[in-house]
C-alpha positions as CSV (number, residue, x, y, z in Angstrom):
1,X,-4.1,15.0,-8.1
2,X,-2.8,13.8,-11.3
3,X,-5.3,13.3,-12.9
4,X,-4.8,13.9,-16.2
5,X,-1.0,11.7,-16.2
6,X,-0.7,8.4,-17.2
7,X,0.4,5.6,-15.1
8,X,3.2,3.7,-16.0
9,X,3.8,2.7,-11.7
10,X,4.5,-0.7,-10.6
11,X,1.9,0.4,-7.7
12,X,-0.5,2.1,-7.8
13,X,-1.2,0.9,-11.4
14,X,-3.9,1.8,-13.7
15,X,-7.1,0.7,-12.7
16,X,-10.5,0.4,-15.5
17,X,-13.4,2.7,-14.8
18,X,-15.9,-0.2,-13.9
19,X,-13.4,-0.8,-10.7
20,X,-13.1,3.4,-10.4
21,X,-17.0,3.1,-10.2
22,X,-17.2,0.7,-7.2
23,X,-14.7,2.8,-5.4
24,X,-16.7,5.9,-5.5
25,X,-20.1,4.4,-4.0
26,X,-20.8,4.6,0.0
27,X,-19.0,2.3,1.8
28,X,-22.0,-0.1,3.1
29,X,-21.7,-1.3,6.9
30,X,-19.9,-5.1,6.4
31,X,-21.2,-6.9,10.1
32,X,-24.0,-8.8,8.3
33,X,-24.5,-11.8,5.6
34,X,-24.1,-9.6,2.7
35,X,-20.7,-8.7,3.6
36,X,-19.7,-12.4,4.4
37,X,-20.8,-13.5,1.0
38,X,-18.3,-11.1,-0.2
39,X,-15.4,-12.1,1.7
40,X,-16.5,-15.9,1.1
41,X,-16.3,-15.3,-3.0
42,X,-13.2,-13.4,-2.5
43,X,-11.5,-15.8,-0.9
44,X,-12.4,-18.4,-3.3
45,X,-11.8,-16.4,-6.5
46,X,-7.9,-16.2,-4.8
47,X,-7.5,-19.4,-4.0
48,X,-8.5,-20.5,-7.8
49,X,-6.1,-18.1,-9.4
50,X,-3.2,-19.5,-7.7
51,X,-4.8,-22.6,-7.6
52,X,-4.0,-23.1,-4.2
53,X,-4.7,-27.3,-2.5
54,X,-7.7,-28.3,-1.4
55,X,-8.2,-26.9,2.2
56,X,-6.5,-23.4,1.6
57,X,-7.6,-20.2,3.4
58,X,-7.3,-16.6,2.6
59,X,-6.1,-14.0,5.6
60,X,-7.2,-10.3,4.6
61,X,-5.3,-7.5,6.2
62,X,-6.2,-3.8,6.0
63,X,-2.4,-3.1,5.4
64,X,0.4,-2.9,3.0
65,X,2.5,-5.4,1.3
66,X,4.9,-5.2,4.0
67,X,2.7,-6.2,6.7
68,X,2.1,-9.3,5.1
69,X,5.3,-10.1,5.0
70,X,5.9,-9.6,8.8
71,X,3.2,-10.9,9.9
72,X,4.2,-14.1,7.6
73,X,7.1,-14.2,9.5
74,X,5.5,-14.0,12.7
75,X,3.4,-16.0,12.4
76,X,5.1,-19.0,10.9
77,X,8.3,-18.7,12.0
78,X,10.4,-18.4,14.9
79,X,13.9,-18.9,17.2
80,X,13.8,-22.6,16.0
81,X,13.7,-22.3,12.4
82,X,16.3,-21.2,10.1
83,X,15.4,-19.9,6.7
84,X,17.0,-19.1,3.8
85,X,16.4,-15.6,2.2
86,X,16.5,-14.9,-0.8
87,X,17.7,-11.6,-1.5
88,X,18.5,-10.0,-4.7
89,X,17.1,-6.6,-4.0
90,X,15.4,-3.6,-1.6
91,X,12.7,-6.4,-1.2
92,X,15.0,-9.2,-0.4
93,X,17.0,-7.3,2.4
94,X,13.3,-6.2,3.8
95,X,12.9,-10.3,4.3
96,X,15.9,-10.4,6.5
97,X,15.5,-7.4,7.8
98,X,12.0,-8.8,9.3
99,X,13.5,-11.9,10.0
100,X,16.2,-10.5,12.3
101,X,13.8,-8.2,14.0
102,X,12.3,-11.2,15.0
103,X,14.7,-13.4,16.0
104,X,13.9,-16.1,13.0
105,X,17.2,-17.7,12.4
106,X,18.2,-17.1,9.1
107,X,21.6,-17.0,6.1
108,X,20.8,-14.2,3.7
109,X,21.3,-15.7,0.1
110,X,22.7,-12.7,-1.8
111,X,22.1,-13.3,-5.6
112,X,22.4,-11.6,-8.8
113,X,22.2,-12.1,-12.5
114,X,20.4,-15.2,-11.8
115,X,16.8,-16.6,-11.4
116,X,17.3,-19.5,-9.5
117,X,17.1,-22.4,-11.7
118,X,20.0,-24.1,-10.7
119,X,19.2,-23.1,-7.0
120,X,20.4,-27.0,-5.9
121,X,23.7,-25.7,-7.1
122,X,23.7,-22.2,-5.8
123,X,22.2,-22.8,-2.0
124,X,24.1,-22.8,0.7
125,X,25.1,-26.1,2.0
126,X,23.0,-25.4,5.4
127,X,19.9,-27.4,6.8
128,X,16.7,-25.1,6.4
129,X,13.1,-25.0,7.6
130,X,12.2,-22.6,5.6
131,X,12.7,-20.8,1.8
132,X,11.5,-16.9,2.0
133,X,11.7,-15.1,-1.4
134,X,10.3,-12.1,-3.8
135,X,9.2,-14.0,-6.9
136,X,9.6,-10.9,-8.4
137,X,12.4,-8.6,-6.9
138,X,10.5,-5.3,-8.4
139,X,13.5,-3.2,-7.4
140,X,15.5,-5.1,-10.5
141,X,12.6,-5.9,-11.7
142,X,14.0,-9.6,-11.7
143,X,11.9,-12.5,-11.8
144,X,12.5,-16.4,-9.9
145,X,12.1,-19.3,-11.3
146,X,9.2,-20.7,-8.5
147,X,8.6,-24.0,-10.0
148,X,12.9,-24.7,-9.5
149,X,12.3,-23.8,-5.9
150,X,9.8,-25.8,-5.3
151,X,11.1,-28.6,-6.5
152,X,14.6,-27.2,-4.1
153,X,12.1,-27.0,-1.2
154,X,10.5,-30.3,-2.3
155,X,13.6,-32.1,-2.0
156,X,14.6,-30.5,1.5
157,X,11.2,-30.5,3.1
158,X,11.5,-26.7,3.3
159,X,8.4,-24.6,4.1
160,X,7.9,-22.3,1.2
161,X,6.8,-18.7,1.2
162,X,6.5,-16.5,-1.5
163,X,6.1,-13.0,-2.1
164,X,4.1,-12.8,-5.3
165,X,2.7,-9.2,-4.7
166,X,4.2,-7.6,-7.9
167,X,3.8,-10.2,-10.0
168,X,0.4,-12.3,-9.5
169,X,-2.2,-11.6,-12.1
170,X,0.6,-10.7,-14.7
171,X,3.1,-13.9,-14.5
172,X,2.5,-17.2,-14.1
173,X,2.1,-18.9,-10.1
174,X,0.2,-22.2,-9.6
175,X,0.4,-23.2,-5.9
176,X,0.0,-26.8,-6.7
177,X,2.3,-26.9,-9.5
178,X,5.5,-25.3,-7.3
179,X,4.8,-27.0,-4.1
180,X,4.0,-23.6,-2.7
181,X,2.9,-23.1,1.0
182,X,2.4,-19.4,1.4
183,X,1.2,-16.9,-0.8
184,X,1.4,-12.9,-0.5
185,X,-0.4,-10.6,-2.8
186,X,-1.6,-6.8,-2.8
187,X,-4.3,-5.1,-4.1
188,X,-2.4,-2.3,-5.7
189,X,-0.1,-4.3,-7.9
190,X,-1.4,-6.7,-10.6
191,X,-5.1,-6.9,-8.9
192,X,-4.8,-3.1,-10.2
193,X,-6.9,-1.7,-6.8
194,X,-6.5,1.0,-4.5
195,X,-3.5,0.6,-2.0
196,X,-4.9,-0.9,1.1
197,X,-5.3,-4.6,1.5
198,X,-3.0,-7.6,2.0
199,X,-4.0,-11.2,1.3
200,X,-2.5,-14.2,2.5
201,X,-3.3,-17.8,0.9
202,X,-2.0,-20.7,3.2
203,X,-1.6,-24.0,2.1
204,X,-3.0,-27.0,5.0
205,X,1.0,-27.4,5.5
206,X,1.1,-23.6,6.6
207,X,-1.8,-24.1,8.2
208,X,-0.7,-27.0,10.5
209,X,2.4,-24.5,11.4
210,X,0.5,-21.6,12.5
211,X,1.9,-20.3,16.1
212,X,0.6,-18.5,18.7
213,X,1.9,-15.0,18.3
214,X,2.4,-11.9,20.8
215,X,0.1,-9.6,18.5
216,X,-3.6,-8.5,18.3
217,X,-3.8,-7.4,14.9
218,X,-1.5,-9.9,13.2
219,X,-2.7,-12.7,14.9
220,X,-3.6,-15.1,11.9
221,X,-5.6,-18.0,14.6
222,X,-7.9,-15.0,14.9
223,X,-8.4,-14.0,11.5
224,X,-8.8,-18.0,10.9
225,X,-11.8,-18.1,13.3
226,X,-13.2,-15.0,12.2
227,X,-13.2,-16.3,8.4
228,X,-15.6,-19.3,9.2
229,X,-17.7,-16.5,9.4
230,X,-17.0,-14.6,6.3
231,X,-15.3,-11.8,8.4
232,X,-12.2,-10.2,9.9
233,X,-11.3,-9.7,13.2
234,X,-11.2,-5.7,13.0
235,X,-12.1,-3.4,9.8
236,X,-11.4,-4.9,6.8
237,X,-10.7,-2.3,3.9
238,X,-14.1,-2.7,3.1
239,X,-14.4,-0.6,-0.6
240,X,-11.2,-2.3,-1.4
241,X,-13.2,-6.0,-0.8
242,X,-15.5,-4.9,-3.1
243,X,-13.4,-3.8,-5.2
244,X,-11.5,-7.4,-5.2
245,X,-15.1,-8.8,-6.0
246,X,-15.2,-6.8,-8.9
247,X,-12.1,-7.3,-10.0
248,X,-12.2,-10.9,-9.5
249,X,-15.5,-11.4,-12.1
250,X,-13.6,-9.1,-14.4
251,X,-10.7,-11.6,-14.4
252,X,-13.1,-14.4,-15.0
253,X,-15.2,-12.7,-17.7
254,X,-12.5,-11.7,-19.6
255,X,-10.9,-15.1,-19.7
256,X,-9.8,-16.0,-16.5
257,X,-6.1,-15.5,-15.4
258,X,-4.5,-17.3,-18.6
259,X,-5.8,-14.8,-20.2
260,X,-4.7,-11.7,-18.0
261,X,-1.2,-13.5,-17.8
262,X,-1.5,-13.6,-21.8
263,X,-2.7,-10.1,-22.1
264,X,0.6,-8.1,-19.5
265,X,2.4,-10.5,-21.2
266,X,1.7,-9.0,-25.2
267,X,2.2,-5.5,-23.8
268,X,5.0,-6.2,-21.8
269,X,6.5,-7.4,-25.1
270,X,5.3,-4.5,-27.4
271,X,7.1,-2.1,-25.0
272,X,10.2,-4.1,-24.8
273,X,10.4,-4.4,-29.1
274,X,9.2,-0.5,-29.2
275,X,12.4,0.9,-27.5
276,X,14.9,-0.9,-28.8
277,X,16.2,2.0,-30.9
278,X,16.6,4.3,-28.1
279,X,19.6,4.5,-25.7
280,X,18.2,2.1,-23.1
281,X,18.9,-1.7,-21.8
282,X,16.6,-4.1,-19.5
283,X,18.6,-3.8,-15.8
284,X,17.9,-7.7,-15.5
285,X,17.6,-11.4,-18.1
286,X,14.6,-12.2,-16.5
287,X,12.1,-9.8,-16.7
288,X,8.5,-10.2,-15.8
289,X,5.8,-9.5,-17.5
290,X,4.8,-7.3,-14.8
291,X,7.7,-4.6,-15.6
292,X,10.5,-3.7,-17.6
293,X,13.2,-2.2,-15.2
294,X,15.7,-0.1,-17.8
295,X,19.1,1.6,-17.5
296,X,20.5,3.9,-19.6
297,X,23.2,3.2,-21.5
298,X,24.0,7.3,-22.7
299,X,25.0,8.7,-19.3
300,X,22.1,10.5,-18.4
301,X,20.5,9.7,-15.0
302,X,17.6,7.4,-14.3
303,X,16.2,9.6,-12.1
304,X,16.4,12.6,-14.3
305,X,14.8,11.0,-16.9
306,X,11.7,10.3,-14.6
307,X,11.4,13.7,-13.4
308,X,11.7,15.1,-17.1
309,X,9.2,12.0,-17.9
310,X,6.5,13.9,-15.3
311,X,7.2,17.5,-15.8
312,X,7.3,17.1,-19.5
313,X,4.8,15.0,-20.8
314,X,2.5,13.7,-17.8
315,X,3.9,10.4,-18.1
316,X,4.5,8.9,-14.2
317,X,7.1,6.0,-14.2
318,X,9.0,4.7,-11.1
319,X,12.4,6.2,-9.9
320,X,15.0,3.9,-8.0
321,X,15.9,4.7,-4.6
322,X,19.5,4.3,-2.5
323,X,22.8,3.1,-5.1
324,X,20.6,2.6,-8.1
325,X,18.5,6.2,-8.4
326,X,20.6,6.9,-11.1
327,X,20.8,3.7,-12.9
328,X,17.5,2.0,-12.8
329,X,14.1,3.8,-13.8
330,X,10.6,1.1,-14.1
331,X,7.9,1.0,-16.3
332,X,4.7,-1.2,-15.2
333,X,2.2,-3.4,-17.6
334,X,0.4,-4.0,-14.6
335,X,-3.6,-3.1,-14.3
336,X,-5.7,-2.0,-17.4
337,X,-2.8,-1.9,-19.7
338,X,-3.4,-1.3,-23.3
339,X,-0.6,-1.2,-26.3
340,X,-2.5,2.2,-26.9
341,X,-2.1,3.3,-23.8
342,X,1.6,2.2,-23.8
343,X,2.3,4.3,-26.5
344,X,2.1,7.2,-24.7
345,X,4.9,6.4,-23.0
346,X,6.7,5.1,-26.1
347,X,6.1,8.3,-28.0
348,X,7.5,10.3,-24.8
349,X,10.9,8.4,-25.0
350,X,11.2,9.2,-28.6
351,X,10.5,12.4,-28.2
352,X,12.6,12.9,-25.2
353,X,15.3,11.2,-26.9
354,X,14.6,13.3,-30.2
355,X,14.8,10.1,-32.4
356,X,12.4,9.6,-35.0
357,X,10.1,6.6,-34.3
358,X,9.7,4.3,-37.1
């Protein structure tokens, strides 16, 4: 299915054959020493890309992005606290969404057309426990400013949790550096693997505030004791680990994650300059490198444009959903992103457009 498109998603995301090749071996039975080592390097080779403190642990969850955002919640949080939400998008609202559906206390920070550098001037006047936030809000493709709130966070001795799952690998996020305390990542996104598995990186802070939770599966304690022994509780996406491993030594061999940051960052760019001559604007100031979210500025429909995208040339980019399906269209850099590759896409838009590309 598809396979002859080209991938311009924000997740899934292209992925290189070598990581293809480790997907399409036997899945190996993981209950043993040879499966721990795995998890073990895993978790190491996450907590040095987001260069996470000293003491740090990694939760791995066969689930979705989502599910480690509840279960950060749950975890974490509860009728005592009361946290401050960012929400500047679909992903924001899912924050307090989860936060009301369990009964975490929280004010839901509506923003727009800003990326929080000034959040001392901005925030509520409220005492919080806690600052929730998408560093990148992929449904405006909008990026935060993480170092500003952790200095905000700093200053209020605020928990901090951050969503980076469309946006680590591509953009800059140093633990350390922002005074982060929970991390949330994906594999589908910039880690550019199958759809599958959640990680969690959490700081000794987070880990001093860990709860006992009514759940079995989301139950971090138990995933913590399980981890001593380079395992997880129940299956773990076990091809998708492997995966990660791979993925991991690619990072490093290619030149670590300054280097992957530099490389989205280039293409990211060259897509950006390439278009400028066609009847489209970036939907937000602060774009990532992970994405450019567009908007047309000729009338026709985002959404259109997507479907004539697929059914036209093969080229698969991301529709908007709700108020903004006819607005807001997305185009990834994420995974095994080339400017060669990009040019497909460029070359469609021209074409589409019937202007001349110079």
């Amino acid at each position: 299915m598809y396979e002859d498109h080209y991938i311009f998603t924000p997740g899934p995301v292209k992925m290189s054959q070598e990581i293809l090749d480790v997907g399409a071996k036997q899945t190996p039975y993981f209950r043993n020493c040879e499966f721990s080592n795995v998890v073990y390097h895993c978790e190491k080779g996450l907590i040095d890309i987001v260069n996470a403190p000293e003491g740090s642990k990694v939760i791995f969850l066969t689930a979705s992005g989502t599910a480690g955002m509840e279960s950060v919640v749950m975890n974490l949080l509860n009728s005592n606290d009361n946290a401050l939400v960012v929400n500047g998008g679909g992903f924001g609202a899912r924050f307090v969404d989860i936060c009301n559906i369990h009964d975490v206390p929280n004010t839901n920070f509506q923003v727009n057309n800003t990326n929080l550098k000034d959040i001392e001037a901005l925030a509520p006047q409220d005492k919080f426990s806690s600052l929730i936030v998408n560093a990148h809000e992929t449904s405006v493709g909008h990026l935060y400013d993480l170092t500003a709130l952790g200095e905000y966070t700093k200053n209020n001795n605020m928990m901090y949790i951050v969503d980076a799952i469309s946006m680590l690998v591509t953009d800059e996020l140093d633990m350390q550096k922002s005074h982060i305390d929970v991390v949330i990542a994906s594999s589908q996104k910039g880690f550019a693997l199958p759809p599958g598995l959640t990680m969690v990186v959490l700081s000794p802070t987070a880990l001093e505030k860990l709860q006992s939770v009514k759940s079995l599966y989301f139950n971090f304690k138990d995933y913590l004791s399980n981890g001593e022994r380079g395992q997880t509780p129940y299956t773990p996406a076990v091809t998708i680990m492997l995966q990660l491993e791979a993925r991991l030594n690619q990072i490093v061999r290619r030149g670590g994650i300054t280097q992957s940051i530099a490389s989205a960052r280039e293409v990211a760019d060259y897509f950006r300059l390439s278009i400028k001559g066609l009847p489209l604007k970036v939907a937000s100031l602060f774009m990532p490198n992970a994405m450019t979210a567009l908007t047309p500025t000729d009338g026709k429909s985002a959404l259109d444009i997507v479907n004539d995208l697929e059914n036209k040339y093969k080229v698969m980019v991301c529709p908007n959903g709700g108020d903004e399906r006819d607005t807001i269209f997305r185009v990834s850099h994420m995974g095994d992103m080339t400017k060669e590759y990009t040019d497909v896409l460029i070359d469609a838009l021209f074409d589409y457009y019937k202007v001349s590309r110079n």
